[in-house]
TORVO-808103 format. One record per residue: residue number from 1; residue in one letter; x, y, z of N, C-alpha, C in turn. Coordinates in Angstrom, 1 decimal, padded with zeros to 4 digits, always signed. Example, Ala and Ser with C-alpha at 12.3 -4.5 7.8 and 13.67 -1.06 7.14 Angstrom:
BEGIN
(1 A (+013.2 -005.7 +007.8) (+012.3 -004.5 +007.8) (+013.2 -003.3 +007.8))
(2 S (+012.8 -002.2 +007.1) (+013.7 -001.1 +007.1) (+012.9 +000.0 +007.9))
END
This chain:
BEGIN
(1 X (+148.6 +251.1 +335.6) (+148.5 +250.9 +337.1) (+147.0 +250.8 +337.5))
(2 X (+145.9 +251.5 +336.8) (+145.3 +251.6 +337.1) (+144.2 +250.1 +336.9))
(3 X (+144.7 +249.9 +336.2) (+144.2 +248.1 +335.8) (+143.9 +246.8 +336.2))
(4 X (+145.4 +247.2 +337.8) (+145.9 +246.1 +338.3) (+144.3 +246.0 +339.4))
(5 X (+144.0 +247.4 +340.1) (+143.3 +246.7 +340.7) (+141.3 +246.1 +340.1))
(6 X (+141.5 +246.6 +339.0) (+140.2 +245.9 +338.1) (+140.9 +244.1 +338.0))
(7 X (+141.8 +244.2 +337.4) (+141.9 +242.5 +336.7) (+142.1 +241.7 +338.0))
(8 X (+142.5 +241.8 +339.3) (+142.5 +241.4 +340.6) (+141.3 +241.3 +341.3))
(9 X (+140.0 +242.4 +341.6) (+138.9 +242.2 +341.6) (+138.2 +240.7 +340.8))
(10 X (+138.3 +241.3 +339.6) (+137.7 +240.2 +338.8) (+138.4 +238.7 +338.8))
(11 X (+139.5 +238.5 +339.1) (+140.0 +237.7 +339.2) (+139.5 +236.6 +340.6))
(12 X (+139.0 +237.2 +341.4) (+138.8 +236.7 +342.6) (+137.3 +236.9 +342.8))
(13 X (+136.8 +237.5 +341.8) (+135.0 +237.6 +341.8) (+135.1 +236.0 +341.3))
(14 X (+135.7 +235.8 +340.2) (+135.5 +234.5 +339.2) (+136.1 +233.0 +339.6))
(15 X (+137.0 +233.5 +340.9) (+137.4 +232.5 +341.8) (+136.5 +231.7 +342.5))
(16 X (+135.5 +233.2 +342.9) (+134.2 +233.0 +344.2) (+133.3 +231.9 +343.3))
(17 X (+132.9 +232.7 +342.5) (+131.5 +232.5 +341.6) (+132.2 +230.8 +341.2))
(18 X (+133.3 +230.6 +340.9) (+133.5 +229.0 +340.6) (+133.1 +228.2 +341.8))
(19 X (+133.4 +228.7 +342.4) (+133.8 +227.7 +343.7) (+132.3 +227.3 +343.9))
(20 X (+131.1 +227.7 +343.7) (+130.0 +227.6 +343.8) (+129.4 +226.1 +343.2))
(21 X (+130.1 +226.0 +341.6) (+129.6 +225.1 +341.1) (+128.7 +224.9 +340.7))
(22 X (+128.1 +224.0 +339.7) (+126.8 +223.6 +339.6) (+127.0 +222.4 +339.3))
(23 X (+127.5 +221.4 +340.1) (+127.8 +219.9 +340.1) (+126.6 +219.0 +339.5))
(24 X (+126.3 +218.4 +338.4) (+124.9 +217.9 +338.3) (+125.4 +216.2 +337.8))
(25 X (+126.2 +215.8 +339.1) (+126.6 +214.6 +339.6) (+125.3 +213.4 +339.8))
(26 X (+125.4 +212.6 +339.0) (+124.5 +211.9 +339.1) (+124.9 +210.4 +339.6))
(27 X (+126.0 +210.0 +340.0) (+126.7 +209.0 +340.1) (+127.1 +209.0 +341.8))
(28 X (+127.1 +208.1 +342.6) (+127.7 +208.2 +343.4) (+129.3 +208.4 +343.6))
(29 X (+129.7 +209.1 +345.0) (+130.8 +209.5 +345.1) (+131.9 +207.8 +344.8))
(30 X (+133.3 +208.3 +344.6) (+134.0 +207.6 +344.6) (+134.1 +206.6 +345.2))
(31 X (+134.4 +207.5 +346.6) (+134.8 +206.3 +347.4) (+132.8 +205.4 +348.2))
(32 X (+132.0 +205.7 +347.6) (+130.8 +205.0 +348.3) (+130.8 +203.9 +346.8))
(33 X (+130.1 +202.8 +347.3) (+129.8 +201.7 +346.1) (+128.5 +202.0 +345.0))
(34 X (+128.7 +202.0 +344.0) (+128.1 +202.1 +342.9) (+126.7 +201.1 +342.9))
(35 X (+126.5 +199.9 +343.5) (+125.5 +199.3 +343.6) (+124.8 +200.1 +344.4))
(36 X (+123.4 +199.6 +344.9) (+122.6 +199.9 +346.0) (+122.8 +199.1 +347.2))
(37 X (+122.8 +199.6 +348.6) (+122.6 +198.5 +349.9) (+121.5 +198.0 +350.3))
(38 X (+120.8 +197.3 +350.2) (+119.5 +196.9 +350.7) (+119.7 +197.3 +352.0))
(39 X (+117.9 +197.9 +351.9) (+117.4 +199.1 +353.7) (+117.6 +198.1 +354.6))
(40 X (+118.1 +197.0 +354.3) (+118.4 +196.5 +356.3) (+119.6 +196.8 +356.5))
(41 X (+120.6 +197.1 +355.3) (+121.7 +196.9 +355.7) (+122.2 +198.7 +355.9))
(42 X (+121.4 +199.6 +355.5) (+121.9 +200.3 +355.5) (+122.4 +201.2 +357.2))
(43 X (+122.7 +202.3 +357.1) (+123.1 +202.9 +358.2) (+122.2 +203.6 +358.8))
(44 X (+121.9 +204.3 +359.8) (+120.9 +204.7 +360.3) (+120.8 +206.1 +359.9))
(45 X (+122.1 +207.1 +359.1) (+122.0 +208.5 +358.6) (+121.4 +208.4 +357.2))
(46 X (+121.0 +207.1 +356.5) (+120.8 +207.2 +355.1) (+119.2 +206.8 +355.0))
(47 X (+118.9 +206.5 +356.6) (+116.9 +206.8 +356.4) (+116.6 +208.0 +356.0))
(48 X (+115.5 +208.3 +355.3) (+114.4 +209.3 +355.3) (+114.2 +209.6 +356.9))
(49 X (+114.5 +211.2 +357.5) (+114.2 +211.2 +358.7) (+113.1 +212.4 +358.6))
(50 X (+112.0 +212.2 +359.4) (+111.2 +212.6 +359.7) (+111.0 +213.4 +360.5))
(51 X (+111.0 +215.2 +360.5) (+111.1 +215.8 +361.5) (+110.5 +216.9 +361.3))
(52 X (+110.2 +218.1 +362.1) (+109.1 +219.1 +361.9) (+109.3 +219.9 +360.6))
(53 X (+110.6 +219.3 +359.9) (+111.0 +220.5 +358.5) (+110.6 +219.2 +357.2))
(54 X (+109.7 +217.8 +358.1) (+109.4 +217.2 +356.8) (+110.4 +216.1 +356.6))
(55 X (+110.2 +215.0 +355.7) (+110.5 +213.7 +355.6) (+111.8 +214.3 +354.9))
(56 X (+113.3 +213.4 +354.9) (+114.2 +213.9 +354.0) (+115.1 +213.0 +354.5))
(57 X (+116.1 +212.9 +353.4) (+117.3 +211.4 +353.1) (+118.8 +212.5 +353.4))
(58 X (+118.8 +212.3 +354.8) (+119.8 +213.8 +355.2) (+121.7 +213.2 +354.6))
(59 X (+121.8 +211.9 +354.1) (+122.9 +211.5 +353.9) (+122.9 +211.9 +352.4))
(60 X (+121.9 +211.6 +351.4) (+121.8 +212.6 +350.4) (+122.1 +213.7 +350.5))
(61 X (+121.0 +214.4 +351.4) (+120.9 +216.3 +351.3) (+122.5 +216.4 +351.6))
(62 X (+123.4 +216.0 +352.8) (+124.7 +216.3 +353.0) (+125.2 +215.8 +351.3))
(63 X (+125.5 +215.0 +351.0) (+126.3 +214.6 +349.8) (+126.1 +215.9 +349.0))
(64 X (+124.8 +216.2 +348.5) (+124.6 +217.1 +347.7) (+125.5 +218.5 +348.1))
(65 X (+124.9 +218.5 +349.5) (+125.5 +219.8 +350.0) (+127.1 +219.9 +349.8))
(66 X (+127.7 +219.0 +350.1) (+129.5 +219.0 +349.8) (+129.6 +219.0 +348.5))
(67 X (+128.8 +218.5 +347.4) (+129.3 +218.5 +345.9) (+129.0 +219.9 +345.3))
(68 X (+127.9 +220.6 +345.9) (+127.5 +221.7 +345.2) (+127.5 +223.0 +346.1))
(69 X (+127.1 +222.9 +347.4) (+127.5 +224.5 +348.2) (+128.7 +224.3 +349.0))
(70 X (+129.5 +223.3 +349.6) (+130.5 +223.4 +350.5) (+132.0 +224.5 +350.0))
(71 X (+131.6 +224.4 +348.4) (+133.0 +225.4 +348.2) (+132.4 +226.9 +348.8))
(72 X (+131.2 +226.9 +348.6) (+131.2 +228.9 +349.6) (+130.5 +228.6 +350.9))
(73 X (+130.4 +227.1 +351.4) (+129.6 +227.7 +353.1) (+130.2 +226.8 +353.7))
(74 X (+131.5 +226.1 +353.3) (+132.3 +225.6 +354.3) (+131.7 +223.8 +354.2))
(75 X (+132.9 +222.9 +354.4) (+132.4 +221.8 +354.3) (+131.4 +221.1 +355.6))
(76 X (+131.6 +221.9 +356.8) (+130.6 +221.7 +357.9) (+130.3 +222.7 +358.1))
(77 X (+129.5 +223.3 +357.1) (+128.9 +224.5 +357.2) (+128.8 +225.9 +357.7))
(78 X (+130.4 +225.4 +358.3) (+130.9 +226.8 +359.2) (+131.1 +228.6 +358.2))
(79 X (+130.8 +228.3 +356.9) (+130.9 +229.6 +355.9) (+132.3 +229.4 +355.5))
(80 X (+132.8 +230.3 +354.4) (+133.8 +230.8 +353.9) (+133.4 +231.9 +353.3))
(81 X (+133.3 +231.7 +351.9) (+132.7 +232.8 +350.7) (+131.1 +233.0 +351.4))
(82 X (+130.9 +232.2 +351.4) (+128.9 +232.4 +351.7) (+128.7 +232.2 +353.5))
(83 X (+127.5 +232.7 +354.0) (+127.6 +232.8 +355.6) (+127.5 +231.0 +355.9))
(84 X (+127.8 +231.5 +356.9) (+127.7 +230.0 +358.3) (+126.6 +229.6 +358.5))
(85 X (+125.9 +228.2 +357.9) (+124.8 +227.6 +358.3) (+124.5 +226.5 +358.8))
(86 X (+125.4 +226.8 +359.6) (+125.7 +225.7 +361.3) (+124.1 +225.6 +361.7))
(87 X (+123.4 +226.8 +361.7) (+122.2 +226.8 +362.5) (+121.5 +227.7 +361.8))
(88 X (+120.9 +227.6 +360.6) (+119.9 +228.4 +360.1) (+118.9 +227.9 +360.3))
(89 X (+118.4 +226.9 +360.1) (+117.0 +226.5 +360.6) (+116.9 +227.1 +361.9))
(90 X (+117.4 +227.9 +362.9) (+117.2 +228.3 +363.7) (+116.4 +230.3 +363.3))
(91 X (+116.8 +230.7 +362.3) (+116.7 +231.6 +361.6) (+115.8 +231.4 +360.5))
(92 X (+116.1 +230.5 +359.5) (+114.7 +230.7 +358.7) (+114.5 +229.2 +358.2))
(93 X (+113.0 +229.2 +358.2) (+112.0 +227.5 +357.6) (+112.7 +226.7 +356.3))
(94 X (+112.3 +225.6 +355.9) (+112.3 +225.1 +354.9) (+111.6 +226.2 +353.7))
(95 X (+111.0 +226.2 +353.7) (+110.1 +227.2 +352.5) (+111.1 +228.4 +352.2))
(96 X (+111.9 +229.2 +353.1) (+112.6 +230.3 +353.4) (+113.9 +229.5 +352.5))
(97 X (+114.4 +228.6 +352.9) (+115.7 +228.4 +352.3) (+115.5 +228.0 +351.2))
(98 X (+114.0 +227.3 +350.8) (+114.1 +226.7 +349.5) (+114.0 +227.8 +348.8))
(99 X (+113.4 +228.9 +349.0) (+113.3 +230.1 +348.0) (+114.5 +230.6 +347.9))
(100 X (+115.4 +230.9 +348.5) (+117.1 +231.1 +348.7) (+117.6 +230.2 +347.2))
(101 X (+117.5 +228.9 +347.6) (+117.8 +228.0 +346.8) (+117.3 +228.1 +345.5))
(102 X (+116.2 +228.0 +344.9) (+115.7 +228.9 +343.7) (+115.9 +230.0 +343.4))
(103 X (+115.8 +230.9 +344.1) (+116.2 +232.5 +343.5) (+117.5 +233.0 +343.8))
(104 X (+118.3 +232.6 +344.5) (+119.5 +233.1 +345.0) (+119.1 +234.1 +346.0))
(105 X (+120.2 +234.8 +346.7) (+120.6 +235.7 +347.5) (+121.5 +236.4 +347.4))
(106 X (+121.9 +237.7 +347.4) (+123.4 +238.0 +347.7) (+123.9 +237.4 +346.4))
(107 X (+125.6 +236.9 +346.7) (+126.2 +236.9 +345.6) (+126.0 +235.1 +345.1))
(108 X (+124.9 +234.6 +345.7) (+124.3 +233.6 +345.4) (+124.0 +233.3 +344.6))
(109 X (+124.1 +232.5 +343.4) (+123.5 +232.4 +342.1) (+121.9 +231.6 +341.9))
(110 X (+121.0 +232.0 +341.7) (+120.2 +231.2 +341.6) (+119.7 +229.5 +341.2))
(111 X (+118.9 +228.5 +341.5) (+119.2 +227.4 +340.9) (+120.5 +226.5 +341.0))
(112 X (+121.1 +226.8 +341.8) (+122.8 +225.9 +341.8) (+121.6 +224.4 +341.9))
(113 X (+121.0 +223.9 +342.6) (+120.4 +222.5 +343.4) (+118.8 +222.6 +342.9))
(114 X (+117.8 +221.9 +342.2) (+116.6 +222.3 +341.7) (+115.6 +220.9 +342.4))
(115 X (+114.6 +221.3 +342.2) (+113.5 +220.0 +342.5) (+114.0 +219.4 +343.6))
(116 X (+113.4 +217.8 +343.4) (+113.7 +217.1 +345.0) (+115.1 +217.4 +345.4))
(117 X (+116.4 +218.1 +345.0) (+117.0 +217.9 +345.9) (+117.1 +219.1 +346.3))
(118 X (+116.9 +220.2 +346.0) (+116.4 +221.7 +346.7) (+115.6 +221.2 +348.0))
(119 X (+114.5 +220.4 +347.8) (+113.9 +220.3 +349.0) (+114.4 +219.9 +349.6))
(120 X (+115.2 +218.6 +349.3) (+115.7 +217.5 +350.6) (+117.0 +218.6 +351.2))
(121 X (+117.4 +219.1 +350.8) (+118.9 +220.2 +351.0) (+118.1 +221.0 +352.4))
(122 X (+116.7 +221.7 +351.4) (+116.0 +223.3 +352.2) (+115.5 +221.8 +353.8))
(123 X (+114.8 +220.7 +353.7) (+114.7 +220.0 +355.0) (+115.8 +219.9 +355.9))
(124 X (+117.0 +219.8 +355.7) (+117.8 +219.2 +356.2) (+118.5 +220.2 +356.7))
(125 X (+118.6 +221.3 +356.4) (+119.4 +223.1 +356.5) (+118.6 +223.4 +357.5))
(126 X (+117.1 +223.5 +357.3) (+115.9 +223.8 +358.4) (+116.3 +222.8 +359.4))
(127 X (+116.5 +221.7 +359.8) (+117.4 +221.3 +360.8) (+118.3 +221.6 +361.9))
(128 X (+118.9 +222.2 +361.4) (+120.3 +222.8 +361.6) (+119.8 +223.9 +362.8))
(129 X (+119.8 +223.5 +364.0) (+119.2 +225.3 +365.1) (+120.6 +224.8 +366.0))
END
């Protein structure tokens, strides 16, 4: 009896920790086209936008963010497993999330998202007030 509640715990620690992912997707989603769109034609969310957290390709940083953190912070960011970052850039800088993003937090694992897309992610999160 005493078992049940160890293999339950763990069962649901390893639920969490999956859901995290480490998607290292290199291909565009399904349903977007596999070619490139030439910049005239593209949409106005898939510029490089320029804003006090720094230049960033926020339709990337989102893509990323749904393939690799939306299983613990919610697919619009509202949290589930990990907190709500509806509005962290209201709370902490680019520099602050990107070190989040490299070292983890909490039950955060370190590294899930590395290099340029850590940054474009930490720009685009620093957004968010």
């Amino acid at each position: 009896m005493k078992r049940i509640p160890f293999v339950l715990t763990a069962a649901v620690l390893a639920f969490s920790l999956s859901a995290c992912g480490t998607s290292k997707q290199t291909q565009p989603p399904a349903q977007q086209p596999a070619t490139e769109t030439p910049a005239a034609e593209k949409p106005a969310t898939e510029t490089p936008s320029t804003t006090p957290s720094g230049s960033y390709d926020a339709a990337t940083a989102e893509t990323m963010f749904k393939n690799t953190c939306a299983g613990c912070h919610g697919q619009t960011l509202e949290g589930a497993v990990g907190p709500n970052l509806q509005k962290i850039g209201s709370q902490l800088n680019k520099e602050q999330i990107l070190g989040i993003l490299e070292k983890g937090k909490g039950s955060m694992p370190p590294g899930l998202v590395k290099g340029k897309d850590a940054e474009n992610i930490a720009a685009w999160l620093a957004d968010k007030k």
